[in-house]
C-alpha positions in Angstrom: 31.7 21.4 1.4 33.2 19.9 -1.9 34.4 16.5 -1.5 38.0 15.0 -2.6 36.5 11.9 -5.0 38.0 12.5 -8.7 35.0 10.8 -9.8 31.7 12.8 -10.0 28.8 11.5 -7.6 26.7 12.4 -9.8 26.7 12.8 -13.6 23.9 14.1 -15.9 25.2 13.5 -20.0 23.4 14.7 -23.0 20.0 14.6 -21.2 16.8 14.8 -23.8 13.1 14.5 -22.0 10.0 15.4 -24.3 6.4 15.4 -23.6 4.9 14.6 -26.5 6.0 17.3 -29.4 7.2 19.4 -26.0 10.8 19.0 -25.3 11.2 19.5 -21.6 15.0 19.1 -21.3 17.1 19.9 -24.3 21.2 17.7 -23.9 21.6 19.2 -20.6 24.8 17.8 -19.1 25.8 18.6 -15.4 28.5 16.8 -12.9 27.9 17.2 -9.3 30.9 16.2 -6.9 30.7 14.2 -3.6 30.0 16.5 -0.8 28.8 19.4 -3.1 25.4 21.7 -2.4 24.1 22.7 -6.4 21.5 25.1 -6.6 19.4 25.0 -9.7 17.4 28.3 -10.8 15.2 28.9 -13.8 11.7 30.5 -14.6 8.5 27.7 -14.2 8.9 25.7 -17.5 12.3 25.7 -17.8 13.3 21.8 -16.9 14.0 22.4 -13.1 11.9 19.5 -11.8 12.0 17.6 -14.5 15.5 17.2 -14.6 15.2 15.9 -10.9 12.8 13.5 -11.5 14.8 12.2 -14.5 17.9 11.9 -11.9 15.5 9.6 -9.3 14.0 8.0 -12.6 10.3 9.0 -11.8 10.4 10.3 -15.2 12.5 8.2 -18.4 15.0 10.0 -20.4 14.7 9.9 -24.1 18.4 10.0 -25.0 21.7 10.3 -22.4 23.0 8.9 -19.6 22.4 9.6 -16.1 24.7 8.4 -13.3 25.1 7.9 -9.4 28.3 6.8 -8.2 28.8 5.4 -11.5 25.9 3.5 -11.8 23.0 4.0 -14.4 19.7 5.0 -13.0 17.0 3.3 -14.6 18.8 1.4 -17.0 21.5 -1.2 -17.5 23.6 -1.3 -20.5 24.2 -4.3 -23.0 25.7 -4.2 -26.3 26.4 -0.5 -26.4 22.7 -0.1 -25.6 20.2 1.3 -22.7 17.4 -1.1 -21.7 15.2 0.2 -19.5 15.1 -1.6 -15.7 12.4 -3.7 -14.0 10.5 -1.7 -11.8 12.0 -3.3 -8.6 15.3 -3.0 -10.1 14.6 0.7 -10.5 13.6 0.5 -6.7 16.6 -0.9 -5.9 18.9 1.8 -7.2 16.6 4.4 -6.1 17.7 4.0 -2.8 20.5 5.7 -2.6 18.5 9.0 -4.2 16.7 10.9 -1.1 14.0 13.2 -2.8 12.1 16.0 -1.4 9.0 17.2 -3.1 7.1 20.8 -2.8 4.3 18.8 -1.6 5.2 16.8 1.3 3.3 13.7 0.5 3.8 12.4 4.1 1.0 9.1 4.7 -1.5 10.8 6.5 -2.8 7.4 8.5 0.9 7.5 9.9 2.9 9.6 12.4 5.6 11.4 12.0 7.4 8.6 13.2 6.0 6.0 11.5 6.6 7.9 7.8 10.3 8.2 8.8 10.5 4.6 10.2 8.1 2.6 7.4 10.9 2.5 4.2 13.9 1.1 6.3 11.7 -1.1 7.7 9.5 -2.6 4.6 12.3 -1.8 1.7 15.8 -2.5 3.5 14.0 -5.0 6.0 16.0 -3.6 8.9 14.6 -3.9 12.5 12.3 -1.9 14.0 13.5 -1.1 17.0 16.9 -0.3 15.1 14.7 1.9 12.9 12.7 3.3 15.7 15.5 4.4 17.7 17.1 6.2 14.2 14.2 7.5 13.0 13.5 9.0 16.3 17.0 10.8 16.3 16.1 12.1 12.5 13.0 13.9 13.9 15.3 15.4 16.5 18.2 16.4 14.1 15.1 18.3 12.2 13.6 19.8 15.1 10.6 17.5 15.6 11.6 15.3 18.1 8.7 16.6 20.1 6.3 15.7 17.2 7.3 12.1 16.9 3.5 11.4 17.8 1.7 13.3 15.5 -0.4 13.0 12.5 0.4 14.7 9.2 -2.6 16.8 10.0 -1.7 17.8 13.4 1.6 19.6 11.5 2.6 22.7 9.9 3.6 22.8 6.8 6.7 23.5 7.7 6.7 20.7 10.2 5.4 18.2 7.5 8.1 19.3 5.1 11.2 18.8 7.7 9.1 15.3 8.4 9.8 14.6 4.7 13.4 15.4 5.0 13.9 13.6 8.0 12.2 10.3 6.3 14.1 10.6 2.5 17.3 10.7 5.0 16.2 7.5 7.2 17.2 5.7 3.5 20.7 6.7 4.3 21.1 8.1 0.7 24.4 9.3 -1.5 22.9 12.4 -2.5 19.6 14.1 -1.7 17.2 16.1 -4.3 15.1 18.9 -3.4 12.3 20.1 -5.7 11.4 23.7 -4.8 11.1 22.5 -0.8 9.9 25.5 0.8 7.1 27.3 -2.9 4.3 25.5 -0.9 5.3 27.0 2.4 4.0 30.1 4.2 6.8 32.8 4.5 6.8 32.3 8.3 7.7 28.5 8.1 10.3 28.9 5.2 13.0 29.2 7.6 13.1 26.4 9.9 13.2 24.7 6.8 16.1 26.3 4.8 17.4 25.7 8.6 17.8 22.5 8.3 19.0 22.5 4.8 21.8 24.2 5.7 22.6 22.4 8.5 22.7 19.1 6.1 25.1 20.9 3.8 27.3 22.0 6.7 27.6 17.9 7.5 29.0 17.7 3.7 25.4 16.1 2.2 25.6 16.0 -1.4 22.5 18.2 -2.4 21.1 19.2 -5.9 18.2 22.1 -4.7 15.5 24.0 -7.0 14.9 27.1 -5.3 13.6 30.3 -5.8 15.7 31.1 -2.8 18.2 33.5 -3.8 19.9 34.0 -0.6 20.0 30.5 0.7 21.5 29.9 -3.2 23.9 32.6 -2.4 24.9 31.4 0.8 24.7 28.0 0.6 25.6 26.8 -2.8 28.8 25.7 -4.0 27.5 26.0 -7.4 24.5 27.7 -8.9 23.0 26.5 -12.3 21.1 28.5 -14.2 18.3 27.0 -16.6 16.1 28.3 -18.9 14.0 27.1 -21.4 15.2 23.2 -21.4 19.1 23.8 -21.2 22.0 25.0 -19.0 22.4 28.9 -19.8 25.2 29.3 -17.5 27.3 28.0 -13.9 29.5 28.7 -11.5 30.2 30.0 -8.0 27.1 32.0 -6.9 29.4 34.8 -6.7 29.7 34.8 -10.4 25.9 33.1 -11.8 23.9 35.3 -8.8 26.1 38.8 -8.5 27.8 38.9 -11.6 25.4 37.2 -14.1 27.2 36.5 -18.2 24.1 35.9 -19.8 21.5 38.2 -20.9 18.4 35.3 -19.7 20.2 35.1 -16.3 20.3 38.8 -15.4 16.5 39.4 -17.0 15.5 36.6 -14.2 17.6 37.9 -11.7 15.9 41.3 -12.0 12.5 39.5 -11.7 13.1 37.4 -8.7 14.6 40.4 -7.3 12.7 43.1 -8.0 
């Protein structure tokens, strides 16, 4: 699944985020290759989700450096200095970030279709019936090409959430995010889900994933990260971070999760 750039895809350097007197994210550096499926575990409160959300810029960074394909998120750089981007400049770059939220936050006027179908169409400006015709193919690759039709309401949650997936990959991005995907999900519907995850790292998507999913971390992953308490405790193969836990915070988490 790892890809053969020498260059990172994705490169997270020195990161600080505070809320307030709260600091959410304490320098937490992390590379992610082309082609690579990172899994990032950690209690609640530990920076999960906030790290993602610094990576797509819905959240500013108060010191470091985050990169996609070598390009700052959020900022541009002048003088040896970061300066925050306009907002449709932010847009602009945030294209190439697909992001996948516990809540599914799907337009509940539209259909399935139509949320896959409406960014191509009103942010890239492509045509519709090019759009249509993809985004109908999406829904299948997901499972939902049945569903095209419906109305957020007239889904499951589990059929809202592949929905979700199917429209953050209409953007065609570089690397997609996914914030705890399946936590709002009843057990039943996690797997079609986690089904389709797998299926987009089998075609060599670059993924960073919160989870709470130990096994899908375990069998998916190239790389698990382990966070705790704003910072990077420990990585590695899930072999190693999962079976075989070095750090004292890992295992005691471990041991929760896993009863």
């Amino acid at each position: 699944m790892i890809g053969t750039q020498n260059r990172p895809l994705v490169v997270v350097d020195g990161v600080r985020k505070a809320f307030g007197p709260h600091e959410v994210l304490t320098d937490v550096s992390l590379e992610v290759q082309a082609g690579e499926v990172v899994g990032i575990l950690g209690p609640s409160g530990s920076g999960k989700s906030t790290l993602l959300r610094c990576i797509n810029h819905l959240e500013e960074i108060d010191r470091g450096e985050i990169r996609v394909d070598g390009i700052l998120v959020g900022y541009r750089e002048h003088r040896g200095r970061l300066h925050e981007l306009r907002p449709r400049e932010v847009a602009e770059r945030r294209r190439e970030i697909g992001m996948v939220f516990q809540r599914f936050n799907l337009f509940g006027h539209m259909t399935a279709l139509e949320n896959v179908a409406e960014a191509p169409i009103r942010v890239l400006g492509r045509s519709k019936a090019e759009v249509r015709a993809e985004a109908l193919a999406l829904l299948d690759r997901v499972g939902l090409a049945d569903k095209a039709g419906h109305y957020p309401a007239q889904l499951s949650g589990g059929q809202q959430q592949r929905v979700a997936i199917a429209r953050a990959l209409a953007m065609r991005p570089k690397v997609m995010l996914f914030d705890e995907p399946t936590s709002a999900l009843d057990p039943e519907l996690v797997g079609d889900v986690l089904g389709v995850m797998r299926s987009l790292a089998q075609d060599g998507m670059t993924m960073i994933v919160v989870t709470h999913e130990i096994a899908f971390a375990r069998d998916v992953c190239d790389r698990v990260v382990f966070m705790a308490d704003g910072v990077v405790v420990e990585q590695g193969p899930p072999a190693q971070v999962i079976d075989d836990p070095q750090h004292q915070r890992t295992r005691t988490f471990l041991r929760r999760v896993l009863g």
